[in-house]
N, C-alpha and C positions, 0 to 999 in steps of 0.2 A: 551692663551695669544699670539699673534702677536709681533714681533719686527723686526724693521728694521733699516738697518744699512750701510751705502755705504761709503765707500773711493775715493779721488778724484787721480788720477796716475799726480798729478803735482809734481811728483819727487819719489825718493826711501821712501821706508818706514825706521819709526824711531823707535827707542826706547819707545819715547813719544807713536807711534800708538801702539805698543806692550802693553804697561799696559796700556793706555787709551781706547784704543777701540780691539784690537784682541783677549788678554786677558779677558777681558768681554763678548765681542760675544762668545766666545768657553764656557763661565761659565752660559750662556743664553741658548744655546742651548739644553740646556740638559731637561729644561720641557717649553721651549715657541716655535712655529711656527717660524722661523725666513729667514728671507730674508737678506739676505748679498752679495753687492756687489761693483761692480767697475764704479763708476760714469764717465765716459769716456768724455761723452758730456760735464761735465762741464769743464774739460780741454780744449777745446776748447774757451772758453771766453777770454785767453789771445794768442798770437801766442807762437806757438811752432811745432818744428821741428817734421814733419811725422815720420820721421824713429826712433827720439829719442820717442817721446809718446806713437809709435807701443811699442817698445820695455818695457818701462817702463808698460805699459798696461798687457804685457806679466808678469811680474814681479810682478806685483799685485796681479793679480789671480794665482798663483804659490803660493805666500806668504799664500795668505787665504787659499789656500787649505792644506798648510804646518802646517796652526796654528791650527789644526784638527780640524776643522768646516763641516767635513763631512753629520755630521746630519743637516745640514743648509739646503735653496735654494742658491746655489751661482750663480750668472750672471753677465752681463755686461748692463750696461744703455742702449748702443745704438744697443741689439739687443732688446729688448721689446719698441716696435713702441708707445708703448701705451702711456710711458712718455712724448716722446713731443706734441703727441697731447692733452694730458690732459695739459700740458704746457701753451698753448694756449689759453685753456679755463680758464684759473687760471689766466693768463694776462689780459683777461678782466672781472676779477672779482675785480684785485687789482689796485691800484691808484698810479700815480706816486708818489704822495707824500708819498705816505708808499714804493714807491723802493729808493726813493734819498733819504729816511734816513737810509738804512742800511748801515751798518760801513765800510762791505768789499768794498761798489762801492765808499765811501769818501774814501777808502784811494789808493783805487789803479787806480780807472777810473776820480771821479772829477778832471777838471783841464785839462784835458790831451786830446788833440784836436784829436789824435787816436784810441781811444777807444771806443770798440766793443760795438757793441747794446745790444748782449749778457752778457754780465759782469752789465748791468742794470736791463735786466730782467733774469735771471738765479736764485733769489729765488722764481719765479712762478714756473721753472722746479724743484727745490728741491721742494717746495709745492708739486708736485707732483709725484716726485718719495715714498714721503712718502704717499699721502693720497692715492693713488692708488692701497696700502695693507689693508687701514684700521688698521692701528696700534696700540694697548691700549698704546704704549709709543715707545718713543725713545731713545734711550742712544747718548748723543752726549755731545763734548766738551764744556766749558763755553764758549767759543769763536763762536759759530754757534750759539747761546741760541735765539737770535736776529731773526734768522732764522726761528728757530723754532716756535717761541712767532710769525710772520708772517702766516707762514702757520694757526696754530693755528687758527689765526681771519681770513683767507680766507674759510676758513670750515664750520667758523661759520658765515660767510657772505652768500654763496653760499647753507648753510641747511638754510638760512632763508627767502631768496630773493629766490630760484629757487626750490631747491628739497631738503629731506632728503638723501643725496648721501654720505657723508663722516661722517668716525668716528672722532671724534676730538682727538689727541694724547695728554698723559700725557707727560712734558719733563722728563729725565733720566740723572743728569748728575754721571759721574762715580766720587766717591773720592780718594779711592787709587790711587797714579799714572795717576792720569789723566790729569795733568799739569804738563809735564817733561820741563824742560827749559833749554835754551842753556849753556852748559858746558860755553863757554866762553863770554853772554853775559846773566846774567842766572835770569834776570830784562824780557827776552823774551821767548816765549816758545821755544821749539826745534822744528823745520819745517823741513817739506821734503823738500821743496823749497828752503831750504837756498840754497844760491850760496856761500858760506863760511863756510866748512865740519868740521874746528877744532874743533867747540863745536857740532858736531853732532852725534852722534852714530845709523849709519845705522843698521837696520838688520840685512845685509850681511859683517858689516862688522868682519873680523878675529878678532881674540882675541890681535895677536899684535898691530893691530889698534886702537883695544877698548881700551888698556892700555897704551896707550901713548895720546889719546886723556883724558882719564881721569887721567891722571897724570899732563896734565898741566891744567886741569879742574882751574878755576878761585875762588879764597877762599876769604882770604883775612891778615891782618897783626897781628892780634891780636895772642897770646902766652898765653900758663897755661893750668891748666886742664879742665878749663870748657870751655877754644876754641870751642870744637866740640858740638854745639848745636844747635838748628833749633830757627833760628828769620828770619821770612823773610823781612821785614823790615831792620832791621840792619847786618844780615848775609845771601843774599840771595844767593852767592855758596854754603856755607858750607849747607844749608838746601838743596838745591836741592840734593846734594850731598846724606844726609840725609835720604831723601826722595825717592831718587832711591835705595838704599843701603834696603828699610824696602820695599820698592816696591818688589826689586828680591828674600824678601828671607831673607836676610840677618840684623845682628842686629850689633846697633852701640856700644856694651853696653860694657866697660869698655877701647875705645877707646878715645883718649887723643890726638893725634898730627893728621894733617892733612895728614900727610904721612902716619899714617894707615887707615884711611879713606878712601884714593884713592884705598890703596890696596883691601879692604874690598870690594867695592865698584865695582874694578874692577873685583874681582872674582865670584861677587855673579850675574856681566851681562854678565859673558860669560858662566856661566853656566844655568845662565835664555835663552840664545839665542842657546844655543849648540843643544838641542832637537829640535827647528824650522830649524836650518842652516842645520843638518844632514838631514830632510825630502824635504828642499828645493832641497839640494843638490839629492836625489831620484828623485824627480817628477821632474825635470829640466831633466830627460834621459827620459821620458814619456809625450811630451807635446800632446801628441796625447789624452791621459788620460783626462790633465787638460781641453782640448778643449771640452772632449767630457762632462765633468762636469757641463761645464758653460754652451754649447747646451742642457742639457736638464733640466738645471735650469731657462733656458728664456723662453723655450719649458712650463715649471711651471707656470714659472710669467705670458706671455700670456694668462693662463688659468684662473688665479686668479685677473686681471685688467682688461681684456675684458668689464664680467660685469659692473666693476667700471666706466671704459671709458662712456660704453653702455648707463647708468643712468646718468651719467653728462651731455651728448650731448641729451638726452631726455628731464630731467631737463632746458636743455638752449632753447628748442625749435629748436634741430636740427634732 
């Protein structure tokens, strides 16, 4: 079995990426083929600072390599050439009316007389970072589903108009922890992106961080014993809450006020994060290591998309 799996470096990694997607890759690894890496290119669809995306990009691959994904291929998007030109070919295979309804370009580019050509056509380059392995499935958030269900019908466009070239991926979405939401806005998910860090809990960040962010973690008014229970509808901090707490480990079971909750809560993700920050904190003195990881994880992918590449452009008549 094939899987594949990329992160995009538009900001530090969260919590949310931890049991939604790193913790899954590393639990994948263990009997499927797996490709994991760092989407770099699609960072590029909105502006952002050189030196902060070097940096953040450096940070990425650090992290994967810290969430012991060794037995993986790990890379980076924009050293296997192969992506965007298969990118290309996947642009004219899909129609605008299937890019101007994807959700991410209504909510971030419609409207907005700025905005990058890229941020429109950039689920052709997802299309093809994944079909370019050949995947039996994908594990990806509910929030990309959209994405995926795209590619999907480009595959099966392209096996039927041109060539048998591409596997069609099954979607994967993860259920534990795979929708962590914002401590203080907890109706949204948690993003690396945020630009407003109180309801976020970075990776990196320390444990007095972690516990003061989840101490003013957002609940809500109600009092008694059975306060502490999961509705997301009508209690959507205290579930999140809830839900992080059975994420890391940890059980709510004979807790009653919301102040043991946070504590709970707060113990069971600094102890979920203390084995990733201790390895980070390692391979942050050896970047020389993690460099040489990801050169011969691309070194990999090149070998394994070539052909792919090869047959699409043959299929198209080039």
């Amino acid at each position: 079995m094939t899987t594949l799996s990329l992160l995009t470096p538009t900001g530090e990694l969260t919590l949310g990426n931890h049991l939604g997607a790193l913790r899954q890759m590393h639990a994948t690894q263990a009997g499927d083929t797996c490709y994991f890496g760092v989407a770099d290119l699609h960072a590029l669809t909105m502006p952002r600072d050189p030196a902060v995306l070097r940096t953040t990009i450096r940070r990425t691959q650090t992290l994967l390599l810290a969430s012991g994904l060794e037995q993986s291929v790990l890379f980076r998007q924009s050293q296997v050439p192969t992506h965007a030109e298969l990118a290309f070919l996947l642009e004219c295979t899909a129609t605008t009316g299937e890019l101007n309804r994807m959700i991410q370009f209504k909510e971030k580019g419609r409207g907005n007389t700025s905005t990058r050509a890229s941020l429109f056509t950039y689920p052709a380059l997802m299309a093809a970072d994944i079909l370019l392995y050949r995947p039996e499935r994908v594990p990806v958030g509910a929030d990309q589903r959209q994405h995926i269900e795209l590619t999907r019908d480009l595959a099966l466009r392209f096996n039927h108009d041109y060539a048998e070239v591409f596997t069609v991926p099954e979607i994967v979405v993860p259920t534990a922890g795979a929708r962590v939401m914002n401590l203080q806005e907890p109706t949204r998910k948690m993003s690396k992106s945020a630009t407003d860090l109180s309801g976020v809990i970075r990776l990196l960040d320390e444990p007095a961080v972690i516990k003061r962010k989840v101490a003013r973690a957002v609940t809500d008014s109600e009092v008694g014993p059975d306060a502490v229970r999961a509705d997301r509808d009508a209690k959507p901090g205290v579930t999140n809450l809830l839900e992080i707490l059975t994420a890391c480990g940890g059980s709510a079971e004979a807790i009653t006020s919301y102040g043991a909750l946070k504590s709970a809560v707060t113990e069971a993700v600094i102890a979920e994060l203390e084995p990733l920050q201790r390895r980070y904190a390692e391979l942050s003195k050896a970047p020389d290591h993690v460099d040489a990881v990801f050169a011969e994880g691309a070194a990999t992918c090149m070998e394994v998309t070539h052909p792919v590449l090869s047959a699409a452009r043959a299929g198209m008549g080039l």
